[in-house]
Every structure is written in C-alpha cells, then in structure tokens.
N, C-alpha and C positions, 0 to 999 in steps of 0.2 A: 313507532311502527317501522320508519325506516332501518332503524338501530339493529328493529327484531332478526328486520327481513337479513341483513350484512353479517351479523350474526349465527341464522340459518344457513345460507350460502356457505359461510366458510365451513359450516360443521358438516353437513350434508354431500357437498360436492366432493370434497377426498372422500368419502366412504364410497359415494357411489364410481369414483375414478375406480378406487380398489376393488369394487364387486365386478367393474365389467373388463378389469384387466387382471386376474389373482395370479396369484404367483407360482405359475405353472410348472409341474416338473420336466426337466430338460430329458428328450427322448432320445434311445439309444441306438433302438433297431426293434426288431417286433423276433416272439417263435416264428420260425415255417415250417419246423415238422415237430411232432411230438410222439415218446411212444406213452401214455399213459401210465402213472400220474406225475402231473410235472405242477409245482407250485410256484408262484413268485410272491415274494415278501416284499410289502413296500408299506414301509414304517410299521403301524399296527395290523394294517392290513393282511388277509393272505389272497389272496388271488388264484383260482385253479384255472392254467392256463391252455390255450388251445393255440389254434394254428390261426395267426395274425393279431393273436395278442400283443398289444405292444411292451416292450421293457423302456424300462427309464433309467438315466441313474441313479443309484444309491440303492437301485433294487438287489434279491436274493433270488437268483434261479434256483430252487429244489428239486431235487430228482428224488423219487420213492425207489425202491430196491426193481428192478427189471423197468424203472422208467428211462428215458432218455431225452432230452431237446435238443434240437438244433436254432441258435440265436442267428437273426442276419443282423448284422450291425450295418447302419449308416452309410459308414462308407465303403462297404465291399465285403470285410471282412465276415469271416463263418464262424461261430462257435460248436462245436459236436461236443455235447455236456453226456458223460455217461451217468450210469446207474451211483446211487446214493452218493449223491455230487452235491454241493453247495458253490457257487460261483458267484461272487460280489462284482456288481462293473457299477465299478466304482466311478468312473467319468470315462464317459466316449464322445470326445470330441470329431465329428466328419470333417469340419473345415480345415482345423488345426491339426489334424491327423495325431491328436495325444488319445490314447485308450490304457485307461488301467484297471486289471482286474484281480481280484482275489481268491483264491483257491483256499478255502477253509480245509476242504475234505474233499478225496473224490479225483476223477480225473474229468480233464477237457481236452480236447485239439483243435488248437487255433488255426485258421488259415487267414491270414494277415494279410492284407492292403501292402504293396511297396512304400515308404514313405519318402517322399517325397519335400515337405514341409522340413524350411530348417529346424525347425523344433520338436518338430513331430516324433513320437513314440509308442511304443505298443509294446506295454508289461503285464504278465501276469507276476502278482505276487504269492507265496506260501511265506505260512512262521518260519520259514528255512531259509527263505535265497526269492531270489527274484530273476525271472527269465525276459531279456527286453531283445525286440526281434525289430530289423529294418524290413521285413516283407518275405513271409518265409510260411511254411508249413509245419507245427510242430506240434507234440505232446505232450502236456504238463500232468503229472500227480502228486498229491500229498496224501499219504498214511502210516500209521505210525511214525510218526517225526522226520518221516524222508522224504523228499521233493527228488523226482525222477522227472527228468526231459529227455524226451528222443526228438532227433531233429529228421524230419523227410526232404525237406527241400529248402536252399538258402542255409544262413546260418543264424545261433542264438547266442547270447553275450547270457552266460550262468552266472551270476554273484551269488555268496552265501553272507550272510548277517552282517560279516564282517567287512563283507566291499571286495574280498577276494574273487574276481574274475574268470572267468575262461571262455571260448569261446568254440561252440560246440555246432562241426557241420552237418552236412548232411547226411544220415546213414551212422550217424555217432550218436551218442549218449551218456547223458553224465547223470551222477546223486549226490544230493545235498541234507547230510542230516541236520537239525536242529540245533543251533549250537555249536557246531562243527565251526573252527576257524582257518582249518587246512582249505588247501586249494582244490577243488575239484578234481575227480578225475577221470577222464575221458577215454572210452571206451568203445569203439564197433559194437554197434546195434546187432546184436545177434537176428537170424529171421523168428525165433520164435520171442525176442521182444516186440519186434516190426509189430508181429501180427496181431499181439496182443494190445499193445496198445491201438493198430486201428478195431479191431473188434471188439473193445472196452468201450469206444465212442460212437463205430458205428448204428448208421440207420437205415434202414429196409428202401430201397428206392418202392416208387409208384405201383412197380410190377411185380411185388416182392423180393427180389435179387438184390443181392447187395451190390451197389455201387461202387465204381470202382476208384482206389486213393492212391496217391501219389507222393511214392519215393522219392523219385528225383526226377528233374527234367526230360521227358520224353520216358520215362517209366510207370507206371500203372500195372497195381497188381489187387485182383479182384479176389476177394475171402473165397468164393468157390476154387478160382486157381491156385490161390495162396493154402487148400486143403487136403491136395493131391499133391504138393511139390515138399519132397523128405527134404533138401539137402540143395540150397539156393548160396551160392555164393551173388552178391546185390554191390556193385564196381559202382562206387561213389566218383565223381570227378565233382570238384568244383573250382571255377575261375573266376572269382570274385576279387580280382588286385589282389593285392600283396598282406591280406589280413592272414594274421597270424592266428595258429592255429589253439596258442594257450596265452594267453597273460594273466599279470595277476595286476592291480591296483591298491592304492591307500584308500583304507577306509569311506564309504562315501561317495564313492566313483557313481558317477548320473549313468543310467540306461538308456542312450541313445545313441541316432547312428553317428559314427565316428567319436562318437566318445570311450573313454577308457585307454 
C-alpha cells in the first residue's frame, strides 16, 4: 500500500501542477476600437473581436472589407489596422521593448513606443523588406508584391530581402518590391500620399469626427482640414544626430537602434 500510494503521488501531482498552471499564452495588448468586422485568429481558433478583447501573440488581426481595428499594445504602442488587412504580432515584448509584426496583406500605422532598452526593437515585416523603427510614427503596406512606408514623425530603417538599407524621415517615403535587391528609393511624401495613407487606417473618434494625426512634431492635420486644403507644401525638419539619411548594408544587417 505504501508502494501504491508513492506511486500515485508521483503520477498525479505533475498533472495536477500542469492543470493549475497551463501554458498560457503570452499577451500583447487588447482591441480599443473597432469598426465592424474585425476577426482574430489564434491557432484553430477564430475569434470575432470587440473592444477590449485581448490579442496575444502568434495571433492574426483580420479586417473584413470597410472593417478596421485599432490594437493597444503593452507598452504604449498603437496599431491603426485598415480595411482587408491581415497583421501577425508575432511577439510583443513590454519589458524588453522587442515587438515584431507581420503584414501579410493590407496596410497598418504604427505609432511606436521610444525605445529605450539596449535591445529593444519594433519591426514590422512584409515578403518584401522589413521596416524597424527606434520610436516614430509610420505607415506600412503590402500589395501586389510592394511594401510602401511613409514616415510622419522620427525616422525608419527600410531593408529589402536583401539587407539593403535606407533610412527614411519624416515626411519621406520609400517602396520595396519583392525581390527587388536594389536599394530603396527615397522620396517626399506627396500630400495626397499623407492623406491617403492616414485615411486607409483611420478611425472615427467618440464624436464622429476624425481624429486628428500627426505629421511631425507640433504638426496635426485633421481629414476634415486635410479636405479643403488643394496644394500643402508639409516643411519637414529633423534633428535626430548626425544619422544619415541613406545607407545601405551587407546582407543580414539586424533592425535596431543604432544598428546598420
């Protein structure tokens, strides 16, 4: 009987260690706003999401055609996911201030946390290039085989497949086709890019009126103003040190800050 019981014990006690500690998934941030229908995938799962659902990682934000989400991540950062969007966040670390996401389809606007942490990073990727940001406000799309970033405020480090670099400010914009092993190339955000990309992501404030988003430091231009104004010349200044406004790198190069 004692043999039985020692035997019991060891069978029983890990199992019940694992049922009252299981192997939770690690959370990212939750929706806060949604416009209807917005899905999230996790594993088999699909999840029709609402406002304070939460996201984890390894999940799939979905967006249906006129849907949109807004994700709060952890540590500060905003996601604005437009219409028939798919978004991977792939790991958001808050402490470690590492966040990587995937852009299968569709566009997002990141507004990104400073980082801070030596290690800390915050990429989105596409099949094209990958865009890694030290704390900035920006644009990502993929369709038909082309990743477009516009940059509103701070600056973005563009790589394509290849590890080829550039490093795109604010009120700039670059495109990275598929495949493409050339060097990016860097262009003034026209106003009817601007506009377009914040009204691909934006979302209805409270009151109905659109919110208003942020070009660059002490600038804010709201879609109502941004619909009456023909012909905006938008005077970039940035003094971020002595970072360069293009480089390129060997294959490979990591997306973080001061790297490349």
């Amino acid at each position: 009987m004692a043999l039985a019981c020692v035997l019991a014990c060891s069978v029983v006690i890990p199992f019940d260690l694992l049922a009252q500690n299981p192997s939770a998934p690690e959370r990212a941030g939750e929706i806060s706003r949604i416009i209807p229908a917005v899905n999230i995938a996790r594993g088999a799962k699909s999840i029709t999401a609402s406002a304070k659902t939460i996201v984890d990682w390894l999940d799939f934000v979905n967006t249906k055609p006129s849907a949109r989400a807004r994700v709060s991540l952890d540590d500060g950062s905003v996601l604005n996911i437009g219409s028939d969007s798919s978004v991977h966040i792939v790991k958001h670390d808050a402490g470690a201030q590492q966040t990587d996401l995937e852009v299968s389809l569709g566009k997002v606007r990141s507004q990104a946390q400073k980082i801070t942490q030596p290690n800390g990073k915050f990429e989105v990727h596409t099949p094209a290039g990958v865009a890694g940001v030290v704390g900035t406000d920006f644009y990502t799309a993929y369709e038909n085989n082309v990743m477009t970033v516009i940059v509103f405020e701070g600056f973005v480090r563009v790589c394509n497949l290849a590890g080829v670099c550039v490093v795109v400010k604010a009120g700039q914009m670059t495109t990275v086709r598929n495949g493409d092993s050339s060097s990016p190339e860097i262009a003034q955000a026209s106003l009817a890019a601007l506009t377009d990309a914040i009204a691909a992501t934006a979302l209805e404030g409270p009151s109905g009126t659109a919110q208003a988003h942020h070009i660059s430091k002490g600038t804010a231009i709201t879609l109502s103003l941004i619909a009456v104004v023909t012909a905006v010349v938008i005077p970039v200044v940035v003094t971020r040190g002595s970072t360069p406004s293009k480089t390129t790198t060997a294959p490979g190069c990591p997306i973080a800050a001061n790297a490349c």
